[in-house]
Backbone as CSV, one residue per row, in Angstrom:
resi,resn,N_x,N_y,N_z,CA_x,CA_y,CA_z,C_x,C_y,C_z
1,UNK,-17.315,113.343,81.244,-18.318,113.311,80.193,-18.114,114.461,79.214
2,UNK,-17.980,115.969,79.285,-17.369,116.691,78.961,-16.480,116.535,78.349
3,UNK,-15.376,115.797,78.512,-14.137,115.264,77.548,-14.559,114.625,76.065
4,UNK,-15.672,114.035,77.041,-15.702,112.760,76.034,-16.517,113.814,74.309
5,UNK,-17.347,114.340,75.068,-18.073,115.359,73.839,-17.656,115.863,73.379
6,UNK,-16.594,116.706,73.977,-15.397,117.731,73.192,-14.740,116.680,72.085
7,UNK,-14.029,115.547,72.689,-13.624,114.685,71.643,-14.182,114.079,70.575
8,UNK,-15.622,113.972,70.904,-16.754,112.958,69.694,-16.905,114.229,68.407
9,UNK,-17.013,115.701,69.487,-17.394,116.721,68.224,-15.878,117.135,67.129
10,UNK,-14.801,117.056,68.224,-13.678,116.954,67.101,-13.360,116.050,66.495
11,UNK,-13.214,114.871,66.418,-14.007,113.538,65.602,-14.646,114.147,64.330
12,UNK,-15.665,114.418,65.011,-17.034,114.587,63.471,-16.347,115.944,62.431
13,UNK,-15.339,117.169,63.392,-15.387,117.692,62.847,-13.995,117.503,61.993
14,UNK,-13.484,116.586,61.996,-12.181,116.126,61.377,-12.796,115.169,60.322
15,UNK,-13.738,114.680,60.950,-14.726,113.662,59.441,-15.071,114.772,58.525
16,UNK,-15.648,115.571,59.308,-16.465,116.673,58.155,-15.562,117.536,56.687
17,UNK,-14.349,117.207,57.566,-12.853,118.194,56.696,-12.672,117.500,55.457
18,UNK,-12.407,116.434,55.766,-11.802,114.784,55.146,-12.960,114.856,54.456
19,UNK,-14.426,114.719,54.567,-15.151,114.682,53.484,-15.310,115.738,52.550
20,UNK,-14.951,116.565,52.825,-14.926,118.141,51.853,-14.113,117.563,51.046
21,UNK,-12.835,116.666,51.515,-11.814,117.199,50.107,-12.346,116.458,48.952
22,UNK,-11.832,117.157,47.562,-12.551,116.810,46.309,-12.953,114.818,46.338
23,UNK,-11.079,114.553,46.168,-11.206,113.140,46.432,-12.028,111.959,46.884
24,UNK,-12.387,112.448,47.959,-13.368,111.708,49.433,-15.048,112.139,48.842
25,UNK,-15.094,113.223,48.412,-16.433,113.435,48.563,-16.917,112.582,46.918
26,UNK,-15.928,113.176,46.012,-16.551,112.244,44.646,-16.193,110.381,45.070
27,UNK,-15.530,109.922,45.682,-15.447,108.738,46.181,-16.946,108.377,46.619
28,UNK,-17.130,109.122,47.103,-18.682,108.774,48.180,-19.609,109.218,47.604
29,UNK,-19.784,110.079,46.379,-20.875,110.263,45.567,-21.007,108.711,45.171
30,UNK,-19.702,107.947,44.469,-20.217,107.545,43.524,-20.261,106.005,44.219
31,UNK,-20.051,106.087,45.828,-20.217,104.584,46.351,-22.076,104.794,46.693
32,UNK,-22.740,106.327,46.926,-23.759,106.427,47.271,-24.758,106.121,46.281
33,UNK,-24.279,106.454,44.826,-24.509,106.293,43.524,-24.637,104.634,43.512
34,UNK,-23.904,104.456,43.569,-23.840,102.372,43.148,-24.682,101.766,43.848
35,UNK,-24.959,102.449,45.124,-24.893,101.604,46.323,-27.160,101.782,46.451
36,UNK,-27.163,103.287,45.733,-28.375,103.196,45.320,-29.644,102.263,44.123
37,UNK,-28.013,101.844,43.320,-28.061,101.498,41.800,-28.777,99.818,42.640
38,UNK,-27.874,99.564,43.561,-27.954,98.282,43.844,-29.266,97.834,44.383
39,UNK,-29.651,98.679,45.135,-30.733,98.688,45.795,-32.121,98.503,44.910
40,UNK,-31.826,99.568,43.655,-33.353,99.701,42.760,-33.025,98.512,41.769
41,UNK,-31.671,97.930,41.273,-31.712,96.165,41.006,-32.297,95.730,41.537
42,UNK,-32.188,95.126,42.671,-32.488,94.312,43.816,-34.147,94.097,44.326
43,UNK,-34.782,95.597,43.889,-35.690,95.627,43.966,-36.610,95.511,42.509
44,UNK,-36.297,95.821,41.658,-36.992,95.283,40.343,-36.821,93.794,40.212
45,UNK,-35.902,93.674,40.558,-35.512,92.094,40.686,-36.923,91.102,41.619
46,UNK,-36.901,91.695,42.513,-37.768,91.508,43.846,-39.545,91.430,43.193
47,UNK,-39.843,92.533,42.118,-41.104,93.057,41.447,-41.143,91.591,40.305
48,UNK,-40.061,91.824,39.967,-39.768,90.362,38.497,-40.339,89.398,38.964
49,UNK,-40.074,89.114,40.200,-40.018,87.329,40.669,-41.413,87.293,41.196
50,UNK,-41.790,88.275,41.914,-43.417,88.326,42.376,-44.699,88.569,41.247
51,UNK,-44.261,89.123,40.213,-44.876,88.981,39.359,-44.978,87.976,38.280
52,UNK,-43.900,86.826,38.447,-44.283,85.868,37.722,-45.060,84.893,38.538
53,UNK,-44.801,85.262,39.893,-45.802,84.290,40.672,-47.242,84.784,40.372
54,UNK,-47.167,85.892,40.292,-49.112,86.426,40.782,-49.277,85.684,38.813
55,UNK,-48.584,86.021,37.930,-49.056,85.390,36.993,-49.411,83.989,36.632
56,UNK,-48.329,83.072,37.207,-48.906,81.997,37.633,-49.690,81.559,38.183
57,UNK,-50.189,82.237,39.385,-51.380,82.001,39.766,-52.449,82.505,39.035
58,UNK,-52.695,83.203,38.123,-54.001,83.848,37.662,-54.322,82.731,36.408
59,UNK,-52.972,81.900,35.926,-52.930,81.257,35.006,-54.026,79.910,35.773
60,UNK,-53.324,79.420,36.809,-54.002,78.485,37.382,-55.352,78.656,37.798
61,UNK,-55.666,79.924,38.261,-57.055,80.100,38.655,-58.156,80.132,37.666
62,UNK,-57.419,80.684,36.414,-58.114,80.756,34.800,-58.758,79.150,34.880
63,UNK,-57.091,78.531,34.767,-57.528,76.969,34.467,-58.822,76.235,35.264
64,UNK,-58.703,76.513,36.810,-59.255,76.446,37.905,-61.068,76.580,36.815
65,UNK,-61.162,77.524,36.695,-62.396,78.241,36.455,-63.087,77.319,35.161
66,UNK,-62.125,77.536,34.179,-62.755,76.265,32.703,-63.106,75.143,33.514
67,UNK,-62.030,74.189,34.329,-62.280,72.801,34.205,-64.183,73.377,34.851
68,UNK,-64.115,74.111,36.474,-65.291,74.280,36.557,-66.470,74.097,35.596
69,UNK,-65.989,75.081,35.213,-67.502,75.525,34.450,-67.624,74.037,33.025
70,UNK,-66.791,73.584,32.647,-66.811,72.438,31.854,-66.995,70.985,32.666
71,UNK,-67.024,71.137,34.159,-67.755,70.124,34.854,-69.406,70.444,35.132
72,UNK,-69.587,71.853,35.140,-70.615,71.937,35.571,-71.707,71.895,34.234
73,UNK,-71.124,71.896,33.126,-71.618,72.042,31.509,-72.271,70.608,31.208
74,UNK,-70.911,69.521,31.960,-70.946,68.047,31.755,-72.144,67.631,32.309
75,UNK,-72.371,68.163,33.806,-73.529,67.714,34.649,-74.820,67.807,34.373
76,UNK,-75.019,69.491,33.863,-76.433,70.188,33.453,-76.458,68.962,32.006
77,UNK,-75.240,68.599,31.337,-75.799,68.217,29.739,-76.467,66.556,30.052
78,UNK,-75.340,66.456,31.357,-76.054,64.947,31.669,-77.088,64.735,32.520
79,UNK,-78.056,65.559,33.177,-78.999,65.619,33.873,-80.155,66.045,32.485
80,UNK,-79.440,66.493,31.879,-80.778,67.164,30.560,-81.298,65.639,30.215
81,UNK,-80.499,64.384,30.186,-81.280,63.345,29.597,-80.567,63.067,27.457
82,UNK,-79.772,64.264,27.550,-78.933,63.944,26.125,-77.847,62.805,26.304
């Protein structure tokens, strides 16, 4: 078990080297960069599509509400005896 740790930490610490050099590390800025870019797309994207739903629905519930109240306008005008 001992082996095995000695080996996992020289591992990480041979990763850690390799990421220092200039090359590797601006590589990985700019995959961390994109890779963030993609994410806050993905998610405005996500805000876009839910918000044309909630608008659609408020559209329908609007509608919802006139026919109401223009059935209930119809009833009171036809119970008045006009």
């Amino acid at each position: 078990m001992a082996s095995f740790i000695r080996y996992a930490l020289a591992k990480l610490r041979e990763t850690g080297t390799k990421l220092k050099e200039p090359a590797l590390s601006h590589a990985f800025d700019h995959w961390a960069a994109d890779t963030a870019s993609a994410q806050h797309d993905a998610a405005w994207g996500a805000l876009q599509a839910q918000s044309k739903t909630l608008e659609a629905q408020l559209r329908q519930a609007r509608f919802e509400n006139k026919k109401g109240t223009m059935l209930h306008v119809a009833q009171v005008i036809g119970t008045d005896g006009h």
